[in-house]
C-alpha positions in Angstrom: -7.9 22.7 5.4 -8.3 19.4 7.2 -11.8 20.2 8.9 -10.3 21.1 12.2 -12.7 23.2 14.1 -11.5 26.9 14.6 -13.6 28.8 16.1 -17.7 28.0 16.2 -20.4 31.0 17.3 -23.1 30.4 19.9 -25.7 29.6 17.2 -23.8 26.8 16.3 -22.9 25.5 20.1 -26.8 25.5 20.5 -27.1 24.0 16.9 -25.1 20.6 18.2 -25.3 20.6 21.7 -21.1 21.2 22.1 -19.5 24.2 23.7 -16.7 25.4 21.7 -13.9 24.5 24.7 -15.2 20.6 23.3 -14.5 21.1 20.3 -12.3 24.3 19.3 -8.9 23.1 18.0 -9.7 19.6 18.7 -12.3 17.9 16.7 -13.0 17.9 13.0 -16.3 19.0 11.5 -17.0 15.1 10.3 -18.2 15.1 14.0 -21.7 16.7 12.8 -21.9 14.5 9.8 -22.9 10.2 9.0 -19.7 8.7 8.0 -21.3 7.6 5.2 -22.2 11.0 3.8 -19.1 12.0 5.1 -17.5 9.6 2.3 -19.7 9.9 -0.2 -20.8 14.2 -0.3 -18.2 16.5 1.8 -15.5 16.8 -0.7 -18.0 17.8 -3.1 -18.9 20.5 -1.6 -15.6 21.7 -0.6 -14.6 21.8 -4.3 -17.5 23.2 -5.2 -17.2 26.1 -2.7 -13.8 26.6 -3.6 -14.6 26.8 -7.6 -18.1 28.7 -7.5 -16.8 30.4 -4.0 -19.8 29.2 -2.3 -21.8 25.6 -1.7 -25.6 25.6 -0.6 -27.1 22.2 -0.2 -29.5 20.4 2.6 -28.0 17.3 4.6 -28.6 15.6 7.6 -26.4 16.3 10.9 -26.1 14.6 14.0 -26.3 16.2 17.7 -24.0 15.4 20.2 -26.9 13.7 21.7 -27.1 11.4 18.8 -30.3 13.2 17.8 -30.1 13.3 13.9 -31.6 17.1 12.7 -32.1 18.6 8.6 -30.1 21.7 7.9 -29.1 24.0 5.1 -25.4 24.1 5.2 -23.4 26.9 3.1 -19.5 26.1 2.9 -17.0 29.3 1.6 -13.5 29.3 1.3 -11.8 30.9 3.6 -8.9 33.4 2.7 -7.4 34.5 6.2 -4.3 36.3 4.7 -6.6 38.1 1.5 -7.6 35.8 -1.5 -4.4 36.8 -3.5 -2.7 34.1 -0.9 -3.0 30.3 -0.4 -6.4 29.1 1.4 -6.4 28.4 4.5 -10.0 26.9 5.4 -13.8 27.1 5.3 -16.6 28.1 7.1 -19.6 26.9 7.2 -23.2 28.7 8.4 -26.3 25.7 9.5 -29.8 26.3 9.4 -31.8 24.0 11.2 -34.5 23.2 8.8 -38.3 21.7 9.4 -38.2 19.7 6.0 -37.8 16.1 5.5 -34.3 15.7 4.1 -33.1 12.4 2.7 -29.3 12.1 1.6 -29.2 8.8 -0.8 -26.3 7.1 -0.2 -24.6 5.5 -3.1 -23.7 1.2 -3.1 -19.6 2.8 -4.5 -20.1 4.7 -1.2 -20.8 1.5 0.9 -17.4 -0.2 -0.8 -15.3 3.0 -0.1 -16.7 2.5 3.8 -15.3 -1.0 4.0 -11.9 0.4 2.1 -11.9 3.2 4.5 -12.5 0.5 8.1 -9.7 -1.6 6.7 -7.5 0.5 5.0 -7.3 -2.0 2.3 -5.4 0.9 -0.2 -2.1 0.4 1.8 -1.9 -3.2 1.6 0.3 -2.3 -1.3 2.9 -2.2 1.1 2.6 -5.5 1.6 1.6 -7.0 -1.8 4.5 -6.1 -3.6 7.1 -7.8 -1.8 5.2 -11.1 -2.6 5.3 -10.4 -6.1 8.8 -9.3 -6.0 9.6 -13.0 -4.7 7.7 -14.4 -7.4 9.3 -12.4 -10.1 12.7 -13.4 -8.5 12.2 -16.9 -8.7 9.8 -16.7 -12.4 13.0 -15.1 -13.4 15.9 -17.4 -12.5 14.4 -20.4 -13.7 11.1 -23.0 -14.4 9.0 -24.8 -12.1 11.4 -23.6 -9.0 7.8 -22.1 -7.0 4.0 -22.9 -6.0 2.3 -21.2 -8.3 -1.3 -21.9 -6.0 0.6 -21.4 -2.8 1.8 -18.2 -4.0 -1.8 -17.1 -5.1 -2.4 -18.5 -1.9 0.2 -16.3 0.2 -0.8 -12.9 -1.6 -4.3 -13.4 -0.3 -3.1 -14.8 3.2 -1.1 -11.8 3.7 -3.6 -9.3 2.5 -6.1 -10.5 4.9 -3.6 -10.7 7.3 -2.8 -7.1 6.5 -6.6 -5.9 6.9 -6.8 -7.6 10.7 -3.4 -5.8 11.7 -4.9 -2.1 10.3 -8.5 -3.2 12.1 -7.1 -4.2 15.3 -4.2 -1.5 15.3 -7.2 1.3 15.3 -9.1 -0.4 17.7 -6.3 0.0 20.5 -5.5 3.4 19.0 -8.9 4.4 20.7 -9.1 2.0 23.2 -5.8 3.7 24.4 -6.6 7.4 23.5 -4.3 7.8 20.9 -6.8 8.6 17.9 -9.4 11.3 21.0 -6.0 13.7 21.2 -5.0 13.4 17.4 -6.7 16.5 15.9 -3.2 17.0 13.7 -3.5 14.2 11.3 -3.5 14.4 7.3 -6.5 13.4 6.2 -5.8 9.6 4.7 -2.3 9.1 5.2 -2.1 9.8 9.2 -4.0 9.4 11.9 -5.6 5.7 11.5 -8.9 5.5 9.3 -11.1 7.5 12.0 -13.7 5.0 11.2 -14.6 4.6 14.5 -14.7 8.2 15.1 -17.0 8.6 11.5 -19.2 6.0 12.8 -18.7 4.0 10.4 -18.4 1.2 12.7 -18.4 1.0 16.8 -15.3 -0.1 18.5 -16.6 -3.4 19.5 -17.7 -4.0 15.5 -13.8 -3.3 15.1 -12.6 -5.6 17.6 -14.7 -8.3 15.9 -14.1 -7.7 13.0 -10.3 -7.8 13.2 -10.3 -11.1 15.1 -12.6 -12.9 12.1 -9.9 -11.5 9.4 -7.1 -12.9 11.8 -8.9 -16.1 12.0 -9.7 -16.1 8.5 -5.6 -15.6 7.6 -4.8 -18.2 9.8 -7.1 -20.7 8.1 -5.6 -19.7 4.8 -2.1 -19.8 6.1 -2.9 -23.7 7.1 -3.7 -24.4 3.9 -0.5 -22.9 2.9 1.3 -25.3 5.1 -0.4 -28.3 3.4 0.6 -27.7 0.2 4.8 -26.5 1.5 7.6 -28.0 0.7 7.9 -30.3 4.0 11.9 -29.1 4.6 10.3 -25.4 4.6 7.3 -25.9 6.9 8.7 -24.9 10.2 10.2 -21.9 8.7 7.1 -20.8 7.0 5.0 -21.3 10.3 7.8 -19.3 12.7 8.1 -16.3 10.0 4.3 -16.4 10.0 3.3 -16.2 13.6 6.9 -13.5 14.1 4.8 -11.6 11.6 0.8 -11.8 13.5 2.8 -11.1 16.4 4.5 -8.3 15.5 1.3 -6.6 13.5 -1.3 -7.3 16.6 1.1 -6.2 19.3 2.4 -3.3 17.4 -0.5 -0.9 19.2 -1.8 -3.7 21.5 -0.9 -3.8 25.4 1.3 -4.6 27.5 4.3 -4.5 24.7 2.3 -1.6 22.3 5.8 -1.7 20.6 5.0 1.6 18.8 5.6 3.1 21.5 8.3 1.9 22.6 11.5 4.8 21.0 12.2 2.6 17.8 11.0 -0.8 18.2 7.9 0.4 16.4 9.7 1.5 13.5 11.9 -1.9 13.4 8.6 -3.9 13.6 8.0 -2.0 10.2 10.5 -3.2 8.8 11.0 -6.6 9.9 7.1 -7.6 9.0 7.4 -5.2 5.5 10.7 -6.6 4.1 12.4 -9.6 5.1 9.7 -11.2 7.4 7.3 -11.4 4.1 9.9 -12.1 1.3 11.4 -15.0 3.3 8.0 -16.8 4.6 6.5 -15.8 1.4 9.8 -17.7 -0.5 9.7 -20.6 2.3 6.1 -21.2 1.7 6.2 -21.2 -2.2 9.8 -23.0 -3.2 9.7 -26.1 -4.5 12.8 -27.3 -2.8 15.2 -26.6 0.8 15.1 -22.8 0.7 17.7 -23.0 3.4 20.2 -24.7 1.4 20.0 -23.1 -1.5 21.4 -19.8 -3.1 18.0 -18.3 -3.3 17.7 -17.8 0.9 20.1 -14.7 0.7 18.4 -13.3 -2.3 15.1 -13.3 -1.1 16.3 -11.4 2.3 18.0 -8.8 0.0 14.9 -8.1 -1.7 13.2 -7.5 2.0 15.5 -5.1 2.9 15.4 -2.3 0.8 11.4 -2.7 0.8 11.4 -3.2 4.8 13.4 0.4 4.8 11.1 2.6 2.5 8.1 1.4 4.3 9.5 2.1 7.7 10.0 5.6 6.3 6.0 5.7 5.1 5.5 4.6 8.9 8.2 8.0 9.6 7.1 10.4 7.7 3.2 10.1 9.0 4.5 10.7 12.7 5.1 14.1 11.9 2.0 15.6 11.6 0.9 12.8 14.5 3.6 14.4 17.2 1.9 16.3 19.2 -0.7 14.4 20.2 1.2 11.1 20.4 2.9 12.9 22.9 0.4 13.4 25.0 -0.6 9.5 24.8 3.3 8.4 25.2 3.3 7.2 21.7 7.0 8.0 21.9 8.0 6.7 18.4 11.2 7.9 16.7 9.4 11.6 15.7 8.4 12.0 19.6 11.5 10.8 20.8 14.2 13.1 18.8 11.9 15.8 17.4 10.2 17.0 13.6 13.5 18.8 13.1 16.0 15.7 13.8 13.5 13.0 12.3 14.2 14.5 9.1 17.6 12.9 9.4 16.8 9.8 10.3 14.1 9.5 7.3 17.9 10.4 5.0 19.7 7.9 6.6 17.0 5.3 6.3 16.4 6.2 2.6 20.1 5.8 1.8 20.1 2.7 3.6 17.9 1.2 1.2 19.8 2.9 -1.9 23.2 0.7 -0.6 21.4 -2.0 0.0 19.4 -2.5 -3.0 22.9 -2.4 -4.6 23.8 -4.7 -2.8 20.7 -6.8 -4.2 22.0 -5.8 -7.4 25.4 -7.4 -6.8 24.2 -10.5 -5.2 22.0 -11.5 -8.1 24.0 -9.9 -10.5 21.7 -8.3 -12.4 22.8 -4.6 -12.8 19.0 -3.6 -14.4 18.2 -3.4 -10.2 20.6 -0.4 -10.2 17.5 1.8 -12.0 15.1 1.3 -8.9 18.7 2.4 -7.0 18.3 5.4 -9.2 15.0 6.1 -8.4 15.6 6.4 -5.1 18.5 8.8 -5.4 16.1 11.4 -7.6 12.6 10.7 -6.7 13.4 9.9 -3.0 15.8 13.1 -2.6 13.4 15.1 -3.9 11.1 14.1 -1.7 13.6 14.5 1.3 13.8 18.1 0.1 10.3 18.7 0.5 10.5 17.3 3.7 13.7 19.0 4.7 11.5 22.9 3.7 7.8 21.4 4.7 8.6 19.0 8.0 6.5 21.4 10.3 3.6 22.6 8.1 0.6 21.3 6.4 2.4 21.4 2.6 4.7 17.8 4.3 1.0 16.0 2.5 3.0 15.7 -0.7 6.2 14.2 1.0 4.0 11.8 2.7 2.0 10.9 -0.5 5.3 10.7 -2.3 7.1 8.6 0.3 3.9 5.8 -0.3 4.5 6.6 -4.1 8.2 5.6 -3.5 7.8 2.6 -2.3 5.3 1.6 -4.3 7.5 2.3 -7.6 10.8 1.1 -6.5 9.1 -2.4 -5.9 7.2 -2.9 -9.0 10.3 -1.7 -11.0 12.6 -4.2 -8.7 9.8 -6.6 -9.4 10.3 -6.2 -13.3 13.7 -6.4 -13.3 14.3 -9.4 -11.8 11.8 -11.2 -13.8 12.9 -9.8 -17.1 
C-alpha cells in the first residue's frame, strides 16, 4: 500500500533495465516515474483503480539508465486475502508504447515540489511555540514585546526550520540512511525522498540548505538589532544552541540521532524550550532574566518540546529496520517497537504534569483543557499504538501524534492570551 515493489515479472525487468534482486522488497515504484508526475498524477490513479477497480492511462517512465520511454500503464487493486478483506496493494501491467506522450505538469504541482524538498508542512512544529510566547505575553499585559521582532522571529525560525529538514536529508543519503529505508509511511517517515523522486540532486540539496541557513542567519542579525540590549547575548547563544543542534542532528562526526537518545533530547530542547526562550529573549521589551516571565516562557517549552519528541518517536517505528542497518540507533532501535511504546507513554504523561505545572505557575486554570486533551486525544492515540506499533494501520497514530501537538499548542496559545 506504500508502493513497495513485491514481486516484478521478466517483462517488466526488461521494461526498466532492473533485475528484481534490485528492486524486490526494497524500492518503491516512484523509481519508474518523474517526481513531478509522481506529485501531481499517482494518487489519482490509485483512487481511481481502487473505485472503478481498474486505471488505464499513458505516462512517461524512466529506465534505470535514465532513458525516459511512453507506456500504457493499468493499476488494479490488489486483494491478496479475497476482496471481502482489507487491500493490501496494486499491481500494475506497462506497455511500452511508440506514441508521443506528454504529461502536463501543473504550476500547484511545481509549489507542492518545493513543499515536498523542504518539508515546509511540519514547520508547524515549530511555529506554534512562537505564537504561544506571543499570546503569553499579548495576554499578561501592553506593550511588554516587539511586535516586528516577533514577526521577525516566526520567519527566522521558519527558514531556519526549512535549512535543518534540507540538510538533515541530505546526510540521510549521503550516509545511506534514506538507500535501506524501504519501510517508511509515505509523508510522515522516512525524510521527503526528494532526492530519491528526483526532484532535486543531492548537491541542489546541499546548496540549497546552506542559502536557507545563510538566509536565517541574516534575518536572525536583524533580530539582534532591534533586541533589548540586556537580552542580546542570550538571544544569540539560544540561537546558535539551536542551528547547532538542527545541522548536526544527521550531520558527522556527532550525527546525534544516532546517538541512543541524544537525538530525541535534541528534539526537544530545539522544539520547546530552546524556541520559547530565544523567541521571548529576542522579543521582550525589558531584562527577561530578571523578570517573572523567564520561568513562564520555559514552562510553555516543555510540554511542546515533549509532544514533538514523541512525533520524532512515533515515526522511528516504521523506520527500525532499516535504521538498523545504518546504526541509526535512536530510542526505537535501541530498546525495540514493543518497549518504545512505553517510552512514547511516559513522554506523553510528562507533558500532561508539566503543562499543569504551566497551569499553576501562571495561574491560569483555562491551560488545564489542553491538559485534558492530552489525557483523551493523546491516550487514544497511545491505544492505537499500543494494538498497531508493528503494522501498517500505526499511519493514524503517527498522523494523530502530529495532530496532538499541533492542537494542544494552539489551544495553550488561546488560553493564555484570553
Amino acid at each position: 500500500m506504500e508502493g513497495r515493489i513485491l514481486s516484478m515479472n521478466a517483462g517488466a525487468e526488461k521494461i526498466f533495465g532492473y533485475t528484481g534482486e534490485e528492486l524486490i522488497g526494497k524500492k518503491r515504484v516512484s523509481l519508474f516515474s518523474p517526481g513531478e508526475i509522481v506529485l501531481q498524477n499517482v494518487e489519482g490513479w490509485l483512487n481511481e483503480a481502487v473505485k472503478n477497480g481498474v486505471y488505464v492511462g499513458k505516462t512517461n517512465f524512466i529506465r534505470k539508465d535514465g532513458e525516459k520511454f511512453n507506456a500504457k500503464i493499468t493499476i488494479r487493486p490488489l486483494f491478496a486475502n479475497g476482496k471481502q478483506n482489507p487491500q493490501t496493494g496494486y499491481i500494475g501491467v506497462t506497455e511500452v508504447i511508440d506514441e508521443e506522450v506528454e504529461v502536463p505538469i501543473n504550476f500547484s504541482t511545481k509549489l507542492i515540489k518545493g513543499l515536498a524538498i523542504t518539508r515546509m508542512p511540519f514547520t508547524s512544529a515549530s511555529l506554534l511555540p512562537i505564537f504561544a510566547v506571543g499570546a503569553y505575553f499579548a495576554g499578561v499585559g501592553d506593550d511588554l514585546f516587539n511586535i516586528t521582532n516577533f514577526i521577525l522571529c516566526i520567519f527566522g525560525v521558519l527558514i531556519a526550520h526549512l535549512s535543518v529538514n534540507v540538510l538533515n536529508d541530505y546526510f540521510d543519503v549521503k550516509d545511506g540512511t534514506d538507500e535501506e529505508n524501504s519501510e517508511y509511511f509515505q509523508q510522515v517517515s522516512g525524510g521527503s525522498r526528494a532526492i530519491e523522486l528526483g526532484l532535486i540532486t543531492l548537491k541542489g540539496t546541499k546548496k540549497l540548505g546552506t542559502i536557507l541557513t545563510f538566509v536565517a542567519l541574516v534575518i536572525g542579525g536583524i533580530v539582534l538589532t532591534l533586541t533589548n540590549p540586556a537580552n542580546v547575548n542570550s538571544v544569540i547563544i539560544i540561537a546558535l544552541a539551536g542551528l547547532f543542534l538542527g545541522y548536526f542532528y544527521t550531520a558527522p562526526p556527532l550525527r546525534l540521532v544516532a546517538r541512543r537518545g541524544l537525538g530525541e533530547l535534541t528534539i526537544f530542547l530545539a522544539f520547546g524550550p530552546l524556541i520559547t526562550l530565544g523567541t521571548a529573549f529576542a522579543i521582550f521589551n525589558q531584562d527577561l532574566a530578571s523578570s517573572e516571565h523567564l520561568i513562564n516562557c520555559l514552562l510553555i517549552g516543555i510540554p511542546m518540546g515533549l509532544l514533538t519528541t514523541n512525533i520524532l518517536l512515533i515515526n522511528e517505528f516504521p523506520d527500525m529496520n532499516s535504521d538498523m542497518k545504518t546504526n541509526k540507533n535512536h530510542l526505537v532501535v535501541t530498546f525495540g517497537k514493543k518497549n518504545s511504546r512505553w517510552i512514547y507513554l511516559t513522554i506523553l504523561l510528562l507533558s500532561i504534569f508539566s503543562t499543569y505545572l504551566l497551569a499553576n505557575n501562571v495561574e491560569d486554570s483555562m491551560i488545564l483543557i489542553a491538559a485534558a486533551i492530552l489525557v483523551i486525544y493523546g491516550g487514544y492515540i497511545f491505544t492505537v499504538l499500543y494494538k498497531k506499533y508493528n503494522t501498517r494501520e500505526l499511519v493514524s497514530a503517527n498522523w494523530g501524534t502530529i495532530a496532538l501537538q499541533a492542537i494542544f499548542c494552539i489551544t495553550v496559545s488561546l488560553t493564555l492570551i484570553f
